[in-house]
C-alpha positions, -999 to +999 in steps of 0.1 A: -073-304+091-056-337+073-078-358+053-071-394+041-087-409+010-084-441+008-083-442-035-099-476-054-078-503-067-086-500-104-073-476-131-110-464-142-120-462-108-094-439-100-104-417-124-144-415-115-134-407-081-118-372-097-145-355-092-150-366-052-111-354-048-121-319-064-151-323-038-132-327-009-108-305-022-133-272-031-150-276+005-124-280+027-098-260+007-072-255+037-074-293+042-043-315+039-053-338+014-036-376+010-045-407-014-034-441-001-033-463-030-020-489-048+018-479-066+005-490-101-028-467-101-004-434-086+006-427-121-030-425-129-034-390-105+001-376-112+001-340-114-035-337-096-032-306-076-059-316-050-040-341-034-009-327-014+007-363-008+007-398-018+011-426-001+014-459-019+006-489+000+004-524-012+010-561+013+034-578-016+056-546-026+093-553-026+096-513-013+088-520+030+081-487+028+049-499+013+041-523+034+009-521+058+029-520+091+048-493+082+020-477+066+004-478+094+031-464+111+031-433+089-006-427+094-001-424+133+030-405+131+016-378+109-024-381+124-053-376+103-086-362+116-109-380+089-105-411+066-127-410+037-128-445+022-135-453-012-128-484-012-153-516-002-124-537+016-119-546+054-085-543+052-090-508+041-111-496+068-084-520+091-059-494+080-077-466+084-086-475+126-047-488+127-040-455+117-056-436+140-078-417+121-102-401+146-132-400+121-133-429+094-163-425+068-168-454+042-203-479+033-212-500+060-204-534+041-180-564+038-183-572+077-161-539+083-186-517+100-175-519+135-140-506+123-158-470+112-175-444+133-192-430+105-214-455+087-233-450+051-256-473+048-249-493+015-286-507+012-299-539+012-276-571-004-300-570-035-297-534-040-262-536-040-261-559-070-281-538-089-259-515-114-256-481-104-226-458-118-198-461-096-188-423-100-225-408-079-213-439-056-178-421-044-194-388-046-226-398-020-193-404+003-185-365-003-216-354+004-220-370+037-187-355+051-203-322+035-189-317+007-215-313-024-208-319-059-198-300-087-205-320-111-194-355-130-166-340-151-135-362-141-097-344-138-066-358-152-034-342-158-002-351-175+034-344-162+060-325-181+079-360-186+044-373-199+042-342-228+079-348-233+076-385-244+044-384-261+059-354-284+089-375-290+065-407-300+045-383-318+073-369-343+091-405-344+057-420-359+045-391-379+018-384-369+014-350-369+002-343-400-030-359-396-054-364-372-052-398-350-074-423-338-061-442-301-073-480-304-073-498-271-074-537-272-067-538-233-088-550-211-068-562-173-106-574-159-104-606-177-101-614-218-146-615-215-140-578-222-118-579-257-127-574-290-112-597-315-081-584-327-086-588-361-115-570-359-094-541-343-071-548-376-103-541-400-113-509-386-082-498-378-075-502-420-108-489-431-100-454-407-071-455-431-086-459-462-123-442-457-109-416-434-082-406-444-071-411-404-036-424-388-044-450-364-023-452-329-024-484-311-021-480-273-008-511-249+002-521-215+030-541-206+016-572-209-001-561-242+023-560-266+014-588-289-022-581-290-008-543-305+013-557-323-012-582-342-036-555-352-006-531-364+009-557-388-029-570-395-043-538-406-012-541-439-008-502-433+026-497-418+029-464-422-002-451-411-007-476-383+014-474-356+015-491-318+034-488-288+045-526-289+082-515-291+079-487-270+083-481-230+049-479-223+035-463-192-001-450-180+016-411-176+025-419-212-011-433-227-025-402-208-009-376-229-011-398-262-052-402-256-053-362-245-037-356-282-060-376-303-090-368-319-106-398-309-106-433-291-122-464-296-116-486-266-129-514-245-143-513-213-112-504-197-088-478-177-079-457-210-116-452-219-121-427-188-087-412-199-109-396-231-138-386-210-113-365-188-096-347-214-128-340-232-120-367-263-147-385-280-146-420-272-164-446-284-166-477-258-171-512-266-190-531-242-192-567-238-198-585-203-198-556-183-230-532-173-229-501-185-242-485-160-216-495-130-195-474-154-215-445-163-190-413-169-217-391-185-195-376-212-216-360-236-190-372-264-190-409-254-208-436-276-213-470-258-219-499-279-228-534-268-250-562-277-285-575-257-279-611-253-303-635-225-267-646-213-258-612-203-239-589-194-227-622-172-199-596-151-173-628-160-136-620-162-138-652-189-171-661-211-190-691-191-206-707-223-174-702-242-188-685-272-182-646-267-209-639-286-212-605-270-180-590-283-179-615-314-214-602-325-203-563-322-196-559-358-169-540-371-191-521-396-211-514-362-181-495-346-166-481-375-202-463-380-199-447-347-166-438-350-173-418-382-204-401-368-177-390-338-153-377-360-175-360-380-194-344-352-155-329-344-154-319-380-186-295-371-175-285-341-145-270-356-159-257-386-184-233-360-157-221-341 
């Protein structure tokens, strides 16, 4: 039997849909098993052993390998017996008929239902738009092809190239004679979703100087100056580092987060990277509902202020004040952060 998943578009998606993979995978262990997904979320499930191939696919790569048609191509050349798609789009569930796929499972939404054979019913328009955690919304998909659940806990895994440059980073910053705190500014959904950067700078210095903690700064590409801000803001070069000047990568921020004691992140990729290597997290929450992104990880404190205006689900505030990140106060977070750490402190004296 070959299967086809058809894998979300966004890097925290990708990661609550672990535990549908490890579905599929435990119940129809002799499968086949392929992801078609975006190339810049395939870092995100390197090393996964459920899936046996990968196949990237993306309408404005420069790689024509990538492309759609030849996509498209591939899928008919090597014929898969069911499409499981976790994805919303048309042109998803387009791909999948293209493709031949002789059984193609997926919500019946977004105009796209005559395109599957098997149709979940997504509910009413207004039930749609009420939160409900993304993760039991991939795994109902699962369990209609037959394939119960296990459980919530999401899978990650790091490549040997992954250890290899986070041990490098590791010794070249120091920090292994402490224990670390990950900070994570990011936020790709829209700048709604920051926290102030200074604000980052003043708990990242009073870690330092109440904690006794080194602090790492993690960063994307396109985040470099944001890291680089709250490094040089917090006035503790030595025990605040960032990966401004490094080569960043998501096979690289995995293995950094998977080595810290804790994180304190935004609502955003890196935050479900904690959950699935069991570290404490605690996730800042501004115009975003909490409950699309339920993880329920025991160690994960979520932190965000009631406001009439929200949460708006705006990449960009609408009223221009922000007030729901700019009233989460740093004394606020750093609180939570202690109790985390402190909890770990516990947890390791019992053992």
């Amino acid at each position: 039997m070959k299967i086809l998943v058809f894998c979300p578009n966004w890097i925290g998606d990708v990661v609550m849909a672990t535990p549908t993979l490890r579905s599929l995978h435990n119940h129809f262990p002799d499968a086949h098993l392929a992801g078609v997904m975006r190339p810049y979320v395939a870092e995100v499930l390197a090393g996964n052993p459920r899936l046996d191939a990968t196949i990237l696919c993306d309408r404005r790569s420069s790689d024509l390998t990538h492309r759609p048609l030849e996509v498209t191509r591939r899928l008919r050349r090597e014929g898969f017996d069911l499409a499981v798609l976790l994805t919303n789009s048309f042109r998803s569930a387009l791909l999948a008929w293209l493709g031949g796929a002789k059984r193609r499972v997926g919500y019946g939404r977004d105009g796209r239902w005559f395109l599957l054979n098997d149709r979940i019913s997504a509910g009413s328009p207004f039930a749609r738009r009420r939160p409900s955690p993304v993760i039991d919304y991939y795994l109902r998909i699962a369990e209609h092809v037959g394939a119960p659940s296990d459980g919530y806990q999401m899978d990650l895994y790091t490549t040997e190239a992954d250890e290899a440059a986070a041990d490098d980073l590791w010794r070249r910053h120091e920090l292994s004679d402490q224990e670390v705190v990950a900070l994570n500014p990011g936020a790709a959904f829209g700048p709604a979703k920051r926290w102030p950067s200074h604000y980052f700078s003043e708990l990242a210095r009073r870690l330092v100087d109440e904690r006794g903690v080194k602090v790492l700064v993690l960063c994307g590409p396109k985040e470099r100056g944001f890291a680089r801000f709250i490094t040089d803001a917090s006035f503790r070069p030595r025990q605040v580092r960032s990966l401004a000047d490094e080569p960043v990568s998501i096979g690289l921020t995995k293995a950094l987060i998977r080595r810290s004691r804790l994180l304190v992140s935004t609502d955003s990729g890196p935050r479900h990277f904690a959950a699935a290597f069991g570290v404490p997290v605690v996730s800042l929450f501004g115009p975003t509902h909490i409950e699309w992104t339920e993880t329920y990880f025991e160690k994960e404190t979520t932190l965000q202020k009631k406001l009439s205006c929200g949460p708006c689900q705006q990449r960009v505030c609408p009223l221009g004040h922000h007030r729901c990140m700019q009233e989460l106060a740093v004394e606020e977070v750093f609180v939570a952060a202690l109790k985390r750490l402190n909890e770990g402190d516990a947890s390791t004296a019992a053992a």
